[in-house]
Backbone as CSV, one residue per row, in Angstrom:
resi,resn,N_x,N_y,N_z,CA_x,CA_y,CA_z,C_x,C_y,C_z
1,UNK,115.010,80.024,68.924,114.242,78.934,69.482,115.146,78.137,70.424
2,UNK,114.787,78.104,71.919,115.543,76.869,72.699,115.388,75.436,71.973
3,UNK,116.696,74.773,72.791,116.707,73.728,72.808,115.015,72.593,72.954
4,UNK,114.411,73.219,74.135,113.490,72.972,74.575,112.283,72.973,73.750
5,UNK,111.793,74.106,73.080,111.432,74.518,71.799,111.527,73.388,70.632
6,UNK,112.937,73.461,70.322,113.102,72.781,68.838,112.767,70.896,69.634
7,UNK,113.021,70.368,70.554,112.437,68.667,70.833,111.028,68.830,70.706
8,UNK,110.531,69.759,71.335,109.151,69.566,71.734,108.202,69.501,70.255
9,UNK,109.068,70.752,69.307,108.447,70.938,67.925,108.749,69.426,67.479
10,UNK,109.998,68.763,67.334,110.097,67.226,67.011,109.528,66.355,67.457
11,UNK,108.593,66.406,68.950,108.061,65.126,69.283,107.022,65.454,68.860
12,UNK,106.397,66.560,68.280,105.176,67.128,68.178,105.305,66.433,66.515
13,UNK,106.059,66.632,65.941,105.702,66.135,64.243,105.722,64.556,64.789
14,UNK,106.701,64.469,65.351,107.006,62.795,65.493,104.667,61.847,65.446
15,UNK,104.348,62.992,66.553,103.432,62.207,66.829,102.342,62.697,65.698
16,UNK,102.657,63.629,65.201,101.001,64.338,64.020,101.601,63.095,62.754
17,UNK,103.225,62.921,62.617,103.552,61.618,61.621,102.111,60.434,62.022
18,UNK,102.636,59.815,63.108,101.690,58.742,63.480,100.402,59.068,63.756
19,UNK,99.798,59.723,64.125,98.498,60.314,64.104,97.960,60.073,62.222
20,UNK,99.004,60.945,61.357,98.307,61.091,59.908,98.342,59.195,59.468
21,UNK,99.529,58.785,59.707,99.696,57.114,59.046,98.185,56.481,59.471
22,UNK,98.401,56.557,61.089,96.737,55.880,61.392,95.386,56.143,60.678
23,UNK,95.463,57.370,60.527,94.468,58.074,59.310,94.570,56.978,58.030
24,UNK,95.536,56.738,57.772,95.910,56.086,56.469,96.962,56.504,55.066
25,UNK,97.031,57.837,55.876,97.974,58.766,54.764,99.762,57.629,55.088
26,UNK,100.695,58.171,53.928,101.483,57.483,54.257,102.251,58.877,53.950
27,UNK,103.603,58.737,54.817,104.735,59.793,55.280,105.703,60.052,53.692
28,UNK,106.152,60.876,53.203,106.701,60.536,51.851,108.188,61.537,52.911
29,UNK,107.960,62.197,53.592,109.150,63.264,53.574,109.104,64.234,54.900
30,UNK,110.065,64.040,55.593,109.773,64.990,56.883,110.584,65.524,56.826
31,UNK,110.603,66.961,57.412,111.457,68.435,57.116,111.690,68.539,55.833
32,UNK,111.070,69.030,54.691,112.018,69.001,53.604,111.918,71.086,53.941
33,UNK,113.268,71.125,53.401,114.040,72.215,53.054,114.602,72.229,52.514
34,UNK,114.246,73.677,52.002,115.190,74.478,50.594,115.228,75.884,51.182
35,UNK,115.684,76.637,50.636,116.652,77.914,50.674,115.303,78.768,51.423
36,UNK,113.988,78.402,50.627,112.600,79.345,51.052,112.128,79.112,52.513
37,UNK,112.135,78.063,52.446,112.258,77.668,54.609,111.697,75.944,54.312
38,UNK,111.138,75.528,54.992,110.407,73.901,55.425,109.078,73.726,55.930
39,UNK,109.011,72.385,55.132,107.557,71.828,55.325,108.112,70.826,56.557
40,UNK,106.963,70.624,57.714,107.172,69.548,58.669,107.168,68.377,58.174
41,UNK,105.942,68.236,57.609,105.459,66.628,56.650,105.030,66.993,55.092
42,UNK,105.589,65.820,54.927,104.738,65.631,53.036,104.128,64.639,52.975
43,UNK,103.069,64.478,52.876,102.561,62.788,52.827,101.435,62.616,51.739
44,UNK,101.068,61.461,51.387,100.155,61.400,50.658,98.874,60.597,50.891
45,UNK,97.785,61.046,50.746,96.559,60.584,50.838,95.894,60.161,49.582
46,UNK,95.899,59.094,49.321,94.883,58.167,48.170,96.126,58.839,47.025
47,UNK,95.282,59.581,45.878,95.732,60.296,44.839,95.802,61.670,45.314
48,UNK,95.977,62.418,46.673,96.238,63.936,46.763,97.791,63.728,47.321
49,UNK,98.598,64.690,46.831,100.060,64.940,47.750,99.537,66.286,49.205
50,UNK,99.744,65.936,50.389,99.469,66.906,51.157,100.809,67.550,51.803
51,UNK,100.688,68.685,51.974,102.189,69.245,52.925,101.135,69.561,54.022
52,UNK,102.082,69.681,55.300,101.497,69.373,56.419,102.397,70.383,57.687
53,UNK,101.696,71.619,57.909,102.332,72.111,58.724,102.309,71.729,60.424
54,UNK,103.114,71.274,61.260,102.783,71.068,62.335,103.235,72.316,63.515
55,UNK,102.044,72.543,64.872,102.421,73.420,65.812,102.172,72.813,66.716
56,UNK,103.319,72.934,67.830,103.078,72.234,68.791,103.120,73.135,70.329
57,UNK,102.506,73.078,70.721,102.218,73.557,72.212,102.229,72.369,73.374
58,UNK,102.715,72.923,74.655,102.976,72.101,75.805,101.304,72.425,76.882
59,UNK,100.849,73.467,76.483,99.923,73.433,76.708,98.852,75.032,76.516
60,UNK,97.700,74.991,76.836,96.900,76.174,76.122,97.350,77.345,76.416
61,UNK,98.349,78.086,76.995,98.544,79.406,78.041,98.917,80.195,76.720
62,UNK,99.216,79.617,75.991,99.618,80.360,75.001,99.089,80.436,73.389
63,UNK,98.014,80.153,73.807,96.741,79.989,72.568,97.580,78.148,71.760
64,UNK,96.216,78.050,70.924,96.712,76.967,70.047,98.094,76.899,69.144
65,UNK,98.214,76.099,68.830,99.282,76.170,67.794,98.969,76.749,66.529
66,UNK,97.562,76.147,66.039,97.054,76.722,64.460,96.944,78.178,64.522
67,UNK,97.029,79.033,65.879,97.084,80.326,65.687,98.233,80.896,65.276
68,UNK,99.220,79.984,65.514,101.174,80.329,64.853,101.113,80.520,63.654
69,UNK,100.211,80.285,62.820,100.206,79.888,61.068,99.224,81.167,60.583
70,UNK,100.423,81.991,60.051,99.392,83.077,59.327,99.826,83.268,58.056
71,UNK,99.186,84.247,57.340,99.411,84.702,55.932,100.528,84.351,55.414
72,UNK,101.693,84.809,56.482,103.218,84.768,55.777,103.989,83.377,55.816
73,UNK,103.203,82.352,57.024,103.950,81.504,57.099,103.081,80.539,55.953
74,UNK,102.051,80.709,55.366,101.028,79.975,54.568,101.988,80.073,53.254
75,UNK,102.112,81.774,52.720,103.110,81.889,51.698,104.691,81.354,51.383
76,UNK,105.200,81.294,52.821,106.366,80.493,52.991,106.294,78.995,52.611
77,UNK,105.360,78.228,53.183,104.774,77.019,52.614,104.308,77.004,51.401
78,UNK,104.084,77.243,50.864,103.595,77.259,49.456,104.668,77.254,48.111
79,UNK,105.134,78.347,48.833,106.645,78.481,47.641,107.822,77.465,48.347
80,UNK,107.988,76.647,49.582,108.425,75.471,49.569,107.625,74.263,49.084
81,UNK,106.149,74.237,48.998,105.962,73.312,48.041,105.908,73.225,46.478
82,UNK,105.968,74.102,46.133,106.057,74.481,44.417,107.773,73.850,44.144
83,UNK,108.871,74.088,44.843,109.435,73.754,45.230,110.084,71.992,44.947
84,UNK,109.154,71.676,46.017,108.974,70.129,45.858,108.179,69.591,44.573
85,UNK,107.725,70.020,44.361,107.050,69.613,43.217,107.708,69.968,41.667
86,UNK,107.963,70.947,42.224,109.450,70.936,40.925,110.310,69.739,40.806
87,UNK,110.878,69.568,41.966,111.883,68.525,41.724,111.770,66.723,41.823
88,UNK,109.985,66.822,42.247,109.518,66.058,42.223,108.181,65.463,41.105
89,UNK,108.400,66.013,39.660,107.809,66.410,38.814,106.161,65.799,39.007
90,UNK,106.052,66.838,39.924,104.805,66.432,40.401,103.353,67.755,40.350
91,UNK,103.465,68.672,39.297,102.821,69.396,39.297,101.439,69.500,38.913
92,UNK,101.159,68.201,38.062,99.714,67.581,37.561,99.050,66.774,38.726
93,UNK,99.519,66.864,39.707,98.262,65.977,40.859,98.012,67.125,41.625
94,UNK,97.141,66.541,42.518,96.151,67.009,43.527,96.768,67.309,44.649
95,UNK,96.785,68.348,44.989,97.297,68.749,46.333,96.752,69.150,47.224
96,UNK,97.310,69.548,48.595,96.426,69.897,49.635,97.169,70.680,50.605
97,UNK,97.272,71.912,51.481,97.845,71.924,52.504,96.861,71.982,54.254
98,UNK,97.306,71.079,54.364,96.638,70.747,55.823,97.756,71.217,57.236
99,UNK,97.266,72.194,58.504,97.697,72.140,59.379,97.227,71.325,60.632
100,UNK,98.231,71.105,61.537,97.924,70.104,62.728,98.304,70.784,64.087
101,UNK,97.322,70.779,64.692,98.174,71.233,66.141,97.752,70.525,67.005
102,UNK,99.197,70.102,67.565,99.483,69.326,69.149,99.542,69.942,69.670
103,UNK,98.979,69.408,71.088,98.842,70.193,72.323,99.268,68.486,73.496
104,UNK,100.389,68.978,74.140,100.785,68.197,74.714,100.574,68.508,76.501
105,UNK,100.185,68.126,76.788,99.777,68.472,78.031,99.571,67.701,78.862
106,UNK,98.324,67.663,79.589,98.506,65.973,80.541,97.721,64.948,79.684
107,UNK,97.427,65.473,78.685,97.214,64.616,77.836,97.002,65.074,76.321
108,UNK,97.829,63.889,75.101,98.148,64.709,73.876,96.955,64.530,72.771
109,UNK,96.690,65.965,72.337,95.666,65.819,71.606,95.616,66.573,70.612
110,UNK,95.078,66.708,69.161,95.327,66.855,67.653,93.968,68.012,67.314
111,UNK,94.504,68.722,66.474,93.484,69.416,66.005,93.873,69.386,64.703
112,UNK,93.020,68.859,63.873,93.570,68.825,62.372,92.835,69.421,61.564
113,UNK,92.969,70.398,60.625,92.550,71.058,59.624,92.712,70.749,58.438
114,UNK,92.276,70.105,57.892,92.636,69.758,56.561,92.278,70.870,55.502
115,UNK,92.789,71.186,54.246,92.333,72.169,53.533,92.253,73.813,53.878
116,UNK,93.615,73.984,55.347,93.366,75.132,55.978,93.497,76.123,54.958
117,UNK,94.275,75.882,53.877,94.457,76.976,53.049,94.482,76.300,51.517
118,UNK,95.113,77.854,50.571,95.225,77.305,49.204,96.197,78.209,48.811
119,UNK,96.910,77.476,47.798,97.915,78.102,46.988,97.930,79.384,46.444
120,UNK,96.532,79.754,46.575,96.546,81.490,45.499,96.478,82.675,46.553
């Protein structure tokens, strides 16, 4: 991944962060990593914990971002949140994994999926 690449992926969480807060969710954890790979965001909504994958695109030429997120990267997420929740003895609440894709272009705009997937 360029240089170019890895800011753009950072201004891209930077802004799906503030995008989710305005929602009302609040930020608990950005990048967490462990050995299995990383979640962009962890945040929480009311009583659900959500992990939050973000993709960011500069613009459409290269399909959406939510098309970056498949089977393997869903499973990669998953066993980094089991993960977190291990060490965050947090395995009795409600969870969620939601993806987001930015599209930054001449003007920045969100596609949010909530509930794109599930743990099994």
């Amino acid at each position: 991944m360029t240089l170019a690449n890895k800011e753009l992926g950072r201004q891209g969480e930077s802004l799906a962060a503030r995008f989710l807060q305005k929602k009302g969710l609040r930020i608990l954890e950005r990048n967490f990593r462990t050995r299995s790979g990383e979640i962009d965001l962890v945040a929480r909504d009311k009583k659900e914990l959500v992990f939050v994958e973000v993709k960011t695109r500069s613009g459409s030429a290269f399909g959406s971002g939510l098309e970056a997120v498949g089977p393997q990267k869903c499973r990669q997420i998953v066993r980094v949140a089991q993960e977190y929740l291990l060490g965050n003895g947090g395995f009795d609440q409600a969870i969620r994994f939601d993806v987001i894709g930015v599209t930054m272009a001449d003007t920045i705009s969100f596609e949010h999926i909530k509930n794109a997937f599930d743990a099994g």
